[in-house]
C-alpha positions as CSV (number, residue, x, y, z in Angstrom):
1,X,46.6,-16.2,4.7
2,X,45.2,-12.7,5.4
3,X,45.8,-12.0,2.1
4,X,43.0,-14.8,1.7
5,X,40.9,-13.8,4.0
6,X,40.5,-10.4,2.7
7,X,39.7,-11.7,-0.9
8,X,36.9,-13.8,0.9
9,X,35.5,-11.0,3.0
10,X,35.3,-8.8,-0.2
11,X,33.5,-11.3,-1.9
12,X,30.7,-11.8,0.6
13,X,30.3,-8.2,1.0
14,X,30.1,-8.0,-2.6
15,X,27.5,-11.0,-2.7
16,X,25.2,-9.3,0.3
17,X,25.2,-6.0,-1.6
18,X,24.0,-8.4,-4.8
19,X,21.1,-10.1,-2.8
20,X,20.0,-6.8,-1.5
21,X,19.9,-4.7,-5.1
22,X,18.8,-7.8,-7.4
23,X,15.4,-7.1,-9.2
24,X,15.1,-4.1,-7.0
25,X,14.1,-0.9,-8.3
26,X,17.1,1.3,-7.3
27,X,18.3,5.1,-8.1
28,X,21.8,4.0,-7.5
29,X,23.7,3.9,-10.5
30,X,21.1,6.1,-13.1
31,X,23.8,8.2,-14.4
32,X,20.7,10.7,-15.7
33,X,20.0,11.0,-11.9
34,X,21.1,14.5,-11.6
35,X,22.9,15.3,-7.5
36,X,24.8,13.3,-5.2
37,X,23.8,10.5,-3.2
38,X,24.2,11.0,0.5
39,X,23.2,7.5,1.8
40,X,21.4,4.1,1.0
41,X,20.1,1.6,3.3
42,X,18.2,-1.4,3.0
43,X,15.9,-2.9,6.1
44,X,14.0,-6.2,6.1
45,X,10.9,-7.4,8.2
46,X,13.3,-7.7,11.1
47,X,15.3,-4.1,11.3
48,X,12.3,-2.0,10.1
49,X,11.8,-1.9,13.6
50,X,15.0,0.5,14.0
51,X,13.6,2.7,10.6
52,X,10.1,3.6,12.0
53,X,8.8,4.7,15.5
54,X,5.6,2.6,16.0
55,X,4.8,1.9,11.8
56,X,6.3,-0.9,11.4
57,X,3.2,-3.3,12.5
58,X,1.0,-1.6,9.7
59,X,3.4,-2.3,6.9
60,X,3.8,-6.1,8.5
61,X,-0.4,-6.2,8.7
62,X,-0.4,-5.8,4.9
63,X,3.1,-8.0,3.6
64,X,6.1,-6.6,3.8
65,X,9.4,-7.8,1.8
66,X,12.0,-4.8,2.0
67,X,12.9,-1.3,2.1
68,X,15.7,0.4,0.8
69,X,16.0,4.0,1.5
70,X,18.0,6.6,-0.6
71,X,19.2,10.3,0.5
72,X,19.9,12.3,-2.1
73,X,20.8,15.9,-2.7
74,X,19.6,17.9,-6.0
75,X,20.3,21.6,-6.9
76,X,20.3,22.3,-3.2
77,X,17.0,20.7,-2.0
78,X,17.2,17.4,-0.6
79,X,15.3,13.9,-0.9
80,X,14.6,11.0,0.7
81,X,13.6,8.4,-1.3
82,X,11.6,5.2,0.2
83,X,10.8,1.7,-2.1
84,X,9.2,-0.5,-0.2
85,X,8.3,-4.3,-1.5
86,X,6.1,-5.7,-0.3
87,X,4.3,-9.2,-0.8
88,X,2.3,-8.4,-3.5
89,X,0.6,-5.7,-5.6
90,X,-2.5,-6.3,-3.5
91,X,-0.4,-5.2,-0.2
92,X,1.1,-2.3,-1.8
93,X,-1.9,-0.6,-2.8
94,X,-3.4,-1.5,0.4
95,X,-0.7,0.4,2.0
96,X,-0.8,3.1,-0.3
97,X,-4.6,3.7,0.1
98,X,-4.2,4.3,3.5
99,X,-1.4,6.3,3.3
100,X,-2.5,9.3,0.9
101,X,-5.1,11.9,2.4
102,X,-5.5,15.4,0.7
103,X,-3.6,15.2,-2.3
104,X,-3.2,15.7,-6.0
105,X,-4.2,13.3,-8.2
106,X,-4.7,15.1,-11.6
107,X,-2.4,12.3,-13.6
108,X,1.4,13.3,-13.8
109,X,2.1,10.1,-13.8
110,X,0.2,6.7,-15.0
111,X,-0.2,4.5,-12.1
112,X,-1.4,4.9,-8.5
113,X,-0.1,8.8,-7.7
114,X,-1.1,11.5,-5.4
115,X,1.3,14.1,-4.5
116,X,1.7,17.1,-2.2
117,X,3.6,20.0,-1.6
118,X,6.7,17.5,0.2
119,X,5.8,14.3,-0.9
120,X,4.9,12.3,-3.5
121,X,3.1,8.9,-2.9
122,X,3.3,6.3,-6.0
123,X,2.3,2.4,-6.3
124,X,3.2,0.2,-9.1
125,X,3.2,-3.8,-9.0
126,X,4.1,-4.8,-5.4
127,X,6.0,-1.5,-4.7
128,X,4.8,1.4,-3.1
129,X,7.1,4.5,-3.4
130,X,7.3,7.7,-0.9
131,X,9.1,10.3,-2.6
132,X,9.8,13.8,0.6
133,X,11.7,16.6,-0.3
134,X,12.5,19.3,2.3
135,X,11.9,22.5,0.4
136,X,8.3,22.2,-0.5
137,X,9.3,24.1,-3.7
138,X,7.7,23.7,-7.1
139,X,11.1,22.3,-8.7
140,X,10.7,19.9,-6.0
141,X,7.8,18.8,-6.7
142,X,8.4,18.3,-10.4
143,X,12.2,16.8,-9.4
144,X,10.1,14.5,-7.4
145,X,7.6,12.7,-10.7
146,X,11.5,13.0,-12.1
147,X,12.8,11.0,-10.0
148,X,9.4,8.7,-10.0
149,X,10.0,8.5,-14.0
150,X,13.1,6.5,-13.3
151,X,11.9,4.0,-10.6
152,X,9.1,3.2,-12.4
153,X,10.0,1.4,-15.5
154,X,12.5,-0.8,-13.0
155,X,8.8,-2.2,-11.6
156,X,7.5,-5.6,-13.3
157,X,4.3,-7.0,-13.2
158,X,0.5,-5.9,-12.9
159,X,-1.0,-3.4,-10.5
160,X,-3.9,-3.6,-8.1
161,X,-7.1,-3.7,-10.2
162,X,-10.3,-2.6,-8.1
163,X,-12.5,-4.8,-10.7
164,X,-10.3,-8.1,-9.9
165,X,-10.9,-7.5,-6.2
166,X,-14.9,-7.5,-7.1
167,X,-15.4,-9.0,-10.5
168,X,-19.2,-9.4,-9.8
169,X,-19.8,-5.8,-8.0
170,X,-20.7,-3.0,-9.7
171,X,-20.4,0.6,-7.7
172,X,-22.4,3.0,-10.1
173,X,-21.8,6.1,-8.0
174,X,-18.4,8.2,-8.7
175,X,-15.8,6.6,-6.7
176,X,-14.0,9.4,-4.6
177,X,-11.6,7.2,-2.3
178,X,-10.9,3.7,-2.1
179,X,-9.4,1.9,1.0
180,X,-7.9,-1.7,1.1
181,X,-7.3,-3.0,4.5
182,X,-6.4,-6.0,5.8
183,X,-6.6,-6.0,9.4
184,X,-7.2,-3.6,12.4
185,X,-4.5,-1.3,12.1
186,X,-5.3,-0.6,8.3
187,X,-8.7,0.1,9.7
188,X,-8.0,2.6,11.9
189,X,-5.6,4.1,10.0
190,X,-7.9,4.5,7.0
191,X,-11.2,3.3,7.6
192,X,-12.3,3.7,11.4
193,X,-15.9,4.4,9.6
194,X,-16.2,0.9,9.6
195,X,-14.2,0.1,13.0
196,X,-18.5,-1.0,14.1
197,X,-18.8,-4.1,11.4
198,X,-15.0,-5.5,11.8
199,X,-14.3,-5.0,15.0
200,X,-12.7,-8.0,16.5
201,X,-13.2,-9.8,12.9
202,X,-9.8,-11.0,11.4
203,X,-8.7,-13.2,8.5
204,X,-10.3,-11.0,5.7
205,X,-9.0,-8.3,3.4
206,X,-11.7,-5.9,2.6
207,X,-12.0,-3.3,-0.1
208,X,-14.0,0.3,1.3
209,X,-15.6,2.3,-1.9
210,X,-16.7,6.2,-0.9
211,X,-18.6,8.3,-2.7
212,X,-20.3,11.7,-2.1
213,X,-23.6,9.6,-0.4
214,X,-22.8,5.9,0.0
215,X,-20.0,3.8,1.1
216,X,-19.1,0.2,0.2
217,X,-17.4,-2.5,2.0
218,X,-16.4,-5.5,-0.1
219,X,-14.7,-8.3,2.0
220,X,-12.7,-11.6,1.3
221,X,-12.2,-14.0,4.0
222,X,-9.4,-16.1,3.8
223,X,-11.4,-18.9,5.5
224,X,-14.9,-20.4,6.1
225,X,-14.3,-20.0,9.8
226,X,-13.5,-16.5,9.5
227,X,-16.4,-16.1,7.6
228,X,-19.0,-17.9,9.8
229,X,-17.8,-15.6,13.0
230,X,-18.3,-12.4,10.8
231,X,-21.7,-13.9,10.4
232,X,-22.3,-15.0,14.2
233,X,-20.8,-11.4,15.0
234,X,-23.9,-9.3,13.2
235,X,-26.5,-12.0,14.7
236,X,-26.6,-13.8,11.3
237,X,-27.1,-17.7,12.7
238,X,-27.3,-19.1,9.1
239,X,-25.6,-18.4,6.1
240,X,-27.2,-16.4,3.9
241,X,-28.4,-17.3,0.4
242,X,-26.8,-16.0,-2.7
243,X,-28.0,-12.1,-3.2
244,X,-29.8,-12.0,-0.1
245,X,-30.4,-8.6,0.9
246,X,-29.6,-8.7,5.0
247,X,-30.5,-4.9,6.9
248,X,-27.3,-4.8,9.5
249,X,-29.3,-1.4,10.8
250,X,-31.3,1.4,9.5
251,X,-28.2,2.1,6.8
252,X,-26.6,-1.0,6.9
253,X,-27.4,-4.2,4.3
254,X,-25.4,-6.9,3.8
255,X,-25.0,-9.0,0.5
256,X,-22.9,-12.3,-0.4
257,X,-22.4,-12.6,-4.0
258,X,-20.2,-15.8,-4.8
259,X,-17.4,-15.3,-2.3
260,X,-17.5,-11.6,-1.6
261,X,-19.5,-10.3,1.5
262,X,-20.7,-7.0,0.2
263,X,-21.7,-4.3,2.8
264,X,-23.4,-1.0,1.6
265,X,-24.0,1.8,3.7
266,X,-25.8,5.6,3.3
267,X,-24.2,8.6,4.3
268,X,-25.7,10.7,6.5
């Protein structure tokens, strides 16, 4: 009988372990992963609590799936290796755009990258990927795309695409930063600038576009209701007429083209 029991206990620890590494992109396993692998862990909506000290409600604002965090050591420098899945590619850019501040983004790798000294910040299809090391050391750094170069083929689907956000908008200025948020604490954490036109608006996702003298604020409601209180909220009592041109203030205008609200506003 315990001879039973022990076959059955096996066998739904092996099953867990199944459900949890499934069609995720994982370094366990990569025999060309170079080190040794000090720990793995895997947290849901419900235990991300326990991984992150007041950051897990942003990462719940925008969709979050699962994490699985990795720990690995490499010719004496050592990495901590966070893939995050989260509802779709749309959230993971989001939380990718307001994660990455100061960084390089000169191309080592093909999709959504920006890099520093200790980390390395990369989104593909509904994964975003934090890549620290704790040496800050060139080697690192390059260890670190490495390590990138074998997560990222695991990834399926499409990326975020800015133009299937905004189909029908065209930004002619050079884009310098783009923001997706969905919510209040993506806007504070990435686009307080704007913290005037949404605060206490909800139910949208909106799309901020910065360049050197303008800013854009594209936004999707996910409602009519939504919609109608943005509206009520700026003083607006009717709804506005396709391309009507709306002045918020003296560098504020508001536009609705199809079933964007489109807000551009000068710098300075």
């Amino acid at each position: 009988m315990k001879y039973i029991i022990a076959i059955l206990l096996t066998l739904y620890c092996f099953s867990a372990f199944a459900q949890i590494t499934v069609d995720f992109p994982m370094l366990t396993g990569d025999k060309h992963v170079k080190g040794s692998l000090k720990s793995e862990r895997t947290y849901t909506r419900e235990s991300l609590f326990g991984y992150m000290n007041g950051g897990a409600e942003l990462y719940l604002e925008y969709g979050f799936e699962r994490l699985v965090v990795s720990e690995i050591d490499i010719d004496d420098t050592g990495y901590k290796v966070e893939v995050y899945k989260m509802n779709d590619p749309e959230a993971a850019y989001g939380i990718y755009s307001v994660s990455v501040f100061r960084c390089d983004t000169s191309g080592h790798l093909d999709d959504y990258a920006c890099q520093t000294t200790y980390q390395l910040q990369v989104c593909k299809g509904q994964y975003y990927i934090s890549i620290i090391n704790n040496s800050g050391k060139t080697g690192a750094a390059d260890q670190s795309i490495n390590l990138a170069r074998k997560l990222l083929p695991l990834i399926p689907g499409n990326s975020f695409e800015i133009n299937d956000f905004m189909p029908d908008t065209l930004f002619e200025e050079d884009i310098l930063r783009t923001i997706l948020i969905k919510g209040e604490l993506g806007l504070f954490n990435g686009a307080f600038d704007w913290n005037d036109i949404l605060q206490d608006v909800d139910n949208y996702t909106g799309l901020v576009l910065e360049s050197s003298d303008k800013s854009m604020l594209v936004l999707r409601f996910n409602d009519d209701m939504a919609r109608l209180k943005f509206f009520e909220k700026h003083g607006i009592r009717s709804y506005p007429e396709i391309n009507e041109e709306i002045n918020i203030d003296q560098n504020t205008s508001l536009v609705v083209n199809n079933e964007r609200v489109i807000i551009s506003r000068k710098e300075g």
